[in-house]
C-alpha positions as CSV (number, residue, x, y, z in Angstrom):
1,X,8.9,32.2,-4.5
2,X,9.9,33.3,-8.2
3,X,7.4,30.6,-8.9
4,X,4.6,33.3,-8.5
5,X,6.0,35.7,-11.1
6,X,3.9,36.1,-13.6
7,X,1.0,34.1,-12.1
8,X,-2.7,35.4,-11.4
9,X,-4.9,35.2,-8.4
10,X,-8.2,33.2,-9.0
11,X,-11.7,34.3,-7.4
12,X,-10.7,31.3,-4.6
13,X,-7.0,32.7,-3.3
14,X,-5.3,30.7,-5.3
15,X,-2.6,31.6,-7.3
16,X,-2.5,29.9,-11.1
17,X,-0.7,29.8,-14.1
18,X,-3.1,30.2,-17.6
19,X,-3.6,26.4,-17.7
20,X,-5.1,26.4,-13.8
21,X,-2.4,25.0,-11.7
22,X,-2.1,26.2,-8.5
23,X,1.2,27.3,-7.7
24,X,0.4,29.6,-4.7
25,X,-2.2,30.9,-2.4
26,X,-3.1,34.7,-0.8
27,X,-2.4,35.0,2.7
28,X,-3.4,38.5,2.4
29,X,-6.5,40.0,0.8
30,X,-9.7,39.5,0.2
31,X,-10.2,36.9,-3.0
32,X,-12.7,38.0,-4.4
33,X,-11.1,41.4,-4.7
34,X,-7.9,40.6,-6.3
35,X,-9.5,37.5,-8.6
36,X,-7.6,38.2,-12.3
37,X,-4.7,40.6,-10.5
38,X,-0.5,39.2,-11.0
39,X,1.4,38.3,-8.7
40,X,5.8,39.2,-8.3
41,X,8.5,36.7,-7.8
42,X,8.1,37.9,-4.2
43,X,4.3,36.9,-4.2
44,X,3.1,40.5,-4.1
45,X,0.0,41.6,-5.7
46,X,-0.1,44.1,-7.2
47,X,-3.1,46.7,-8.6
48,X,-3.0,47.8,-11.7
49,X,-2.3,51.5,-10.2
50,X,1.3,50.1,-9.5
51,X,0.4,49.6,-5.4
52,X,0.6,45.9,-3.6
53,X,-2.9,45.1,-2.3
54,X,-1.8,41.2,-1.3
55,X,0.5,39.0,-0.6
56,X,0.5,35.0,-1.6
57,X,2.9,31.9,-0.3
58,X,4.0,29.6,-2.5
59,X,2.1,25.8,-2.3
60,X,4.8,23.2,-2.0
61,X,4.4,20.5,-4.7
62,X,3.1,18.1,-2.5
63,X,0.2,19.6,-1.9
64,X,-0.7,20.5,-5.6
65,X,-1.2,17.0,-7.1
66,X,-4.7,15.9,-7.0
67,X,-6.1,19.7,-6.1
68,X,-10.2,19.0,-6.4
69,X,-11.5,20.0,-10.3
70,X,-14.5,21.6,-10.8
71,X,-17.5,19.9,-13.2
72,X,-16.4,21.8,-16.4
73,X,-13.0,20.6,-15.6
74,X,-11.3,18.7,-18.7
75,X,-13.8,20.2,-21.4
76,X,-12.6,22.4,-24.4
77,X,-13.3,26.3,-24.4
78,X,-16.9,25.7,-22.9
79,X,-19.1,28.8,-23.2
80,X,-22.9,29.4,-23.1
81,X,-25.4,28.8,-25.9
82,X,-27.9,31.5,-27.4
83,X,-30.1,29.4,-25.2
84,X,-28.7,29.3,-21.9
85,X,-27.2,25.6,-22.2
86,X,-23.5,25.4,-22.5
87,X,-21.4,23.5,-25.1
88,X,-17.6,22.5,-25.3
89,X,-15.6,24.0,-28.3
90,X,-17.3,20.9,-30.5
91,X,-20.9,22.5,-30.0
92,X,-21.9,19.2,-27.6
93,X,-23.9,20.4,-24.5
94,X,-22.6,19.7,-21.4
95,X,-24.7,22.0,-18.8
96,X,-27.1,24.5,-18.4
97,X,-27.2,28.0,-16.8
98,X,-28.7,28.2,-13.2
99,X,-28.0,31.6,-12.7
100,X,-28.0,34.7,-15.1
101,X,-29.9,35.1,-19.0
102,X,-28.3,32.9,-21.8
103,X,-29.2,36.0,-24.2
104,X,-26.9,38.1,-21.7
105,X,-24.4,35.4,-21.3
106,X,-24.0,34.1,-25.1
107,X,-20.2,33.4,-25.8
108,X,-18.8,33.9,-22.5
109,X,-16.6,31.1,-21.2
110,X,-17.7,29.3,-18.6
111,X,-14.7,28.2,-15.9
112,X,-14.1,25.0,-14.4
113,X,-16.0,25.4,-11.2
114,X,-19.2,26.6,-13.3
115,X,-18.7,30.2,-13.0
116,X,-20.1,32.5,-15.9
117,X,-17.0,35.4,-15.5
118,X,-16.5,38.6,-17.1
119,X,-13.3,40.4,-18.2
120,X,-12.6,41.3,-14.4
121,X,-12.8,38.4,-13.4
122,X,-16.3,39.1,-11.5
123,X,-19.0,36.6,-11.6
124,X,-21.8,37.4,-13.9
125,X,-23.9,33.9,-14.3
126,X,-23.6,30.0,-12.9
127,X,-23.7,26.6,-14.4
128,X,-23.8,23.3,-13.9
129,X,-23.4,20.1,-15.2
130,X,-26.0,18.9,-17.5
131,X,-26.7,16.6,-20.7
132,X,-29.5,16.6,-22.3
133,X,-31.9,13.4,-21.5
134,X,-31.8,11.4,-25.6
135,X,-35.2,11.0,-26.9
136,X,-36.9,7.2,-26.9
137,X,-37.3,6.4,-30.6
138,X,-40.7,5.1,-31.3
139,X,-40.6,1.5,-33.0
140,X,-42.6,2.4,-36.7
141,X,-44.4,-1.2,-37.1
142,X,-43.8,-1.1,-40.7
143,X,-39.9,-0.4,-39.9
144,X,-37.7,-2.8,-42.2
145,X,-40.8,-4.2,-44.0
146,X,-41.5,-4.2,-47.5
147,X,-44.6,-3.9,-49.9
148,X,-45.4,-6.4,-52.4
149,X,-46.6,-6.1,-55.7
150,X,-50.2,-6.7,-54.2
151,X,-50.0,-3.9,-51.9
152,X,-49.3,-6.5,-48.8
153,X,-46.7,-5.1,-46.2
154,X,-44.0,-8.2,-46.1
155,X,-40.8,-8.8,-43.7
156,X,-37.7,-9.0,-45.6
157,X,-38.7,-13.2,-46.2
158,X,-41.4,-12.1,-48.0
159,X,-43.5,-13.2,-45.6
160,X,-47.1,-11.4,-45.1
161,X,-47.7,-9.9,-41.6
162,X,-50.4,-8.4,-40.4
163,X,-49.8,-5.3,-39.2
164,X,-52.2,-3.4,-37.0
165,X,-51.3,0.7,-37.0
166,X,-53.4,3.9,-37.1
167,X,-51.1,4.7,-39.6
168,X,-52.8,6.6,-42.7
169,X,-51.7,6.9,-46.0
């Protein structure tokens, strides 16, 4: 059980260290509750008023490899844009809000499972996986070409092609 010392309970029951491993989960109390509170080396939880408000059991190690990851699982730091999308710690989006205003939300972290949290650990906003769709580039009909010294639009032979565009210059 000392394997809970020091650990906190997650707004699912289960009991992490800071990196999101589960070593634990409540057997008494209500999750949502004690999401963010520590738990002893006896698995006690305990409120920040000093009284135990739940107890956890510790997960043997069998049963903590391949624990399901949420869809922000893996990504650095990600936290929500000025404009509601979210972005790892390299600015790249990677989701968008589905719940709660960006302008509200702007800088929070966003946890694995998609959940915008505040410093209680309480739900404020919701996101999900997301990239943006990448634009089709027009083909310019004068790309790689060339003008000649009699104003003819060439290809890199020299070659004259007609080109037919509502281009204007």
């Amino acid at each position: 059980m000392s394997a809970l010392a020091g650990k906190r309970v997650n707004k699912v029951g289960n009991v992490v260290d800071s990196h999101g491993e589960i070593y634990g989960r409540l057997v008494e109390g209500d999750p949502k509750k004690l999401a963010g509170k520590m738990c002893d080396k006896d698995g006690n939880v305990w409120s920040e008023g000093g009284n135990i408000i739940g107890r956890a059991e510790l997960v043997p190690e069998s049963e903590r490899a391949g624990q399901k990851e949420g869809p922000f699982a893996g990504f650095d730091s990600p936290k929500v844009t000025k404009d509601g999308l979210v972005a790892d710690s390299k600015g790249i989006t990677i989701g968008r809000l589905i719940q709660g205003d960006g302008k509200q939300l702007y800088g929070k972290e966003v946890d694995e499972d998609g959940d915008v949290l505040d410093k209680n650990g309480n739900t404020i906003g919701r996101a999900e996986r997301w990239e943006p769709e990448e634009k089709a580039k027009t083909h310019n009909p004068v790309a790689g070409r060339k003008v000649n010294r009699e104003g003819n639009v060439v290809d890199e032979d020299g070659k004259y092609t007609r080109i037919v565009s509502n281009l204007h210059c």
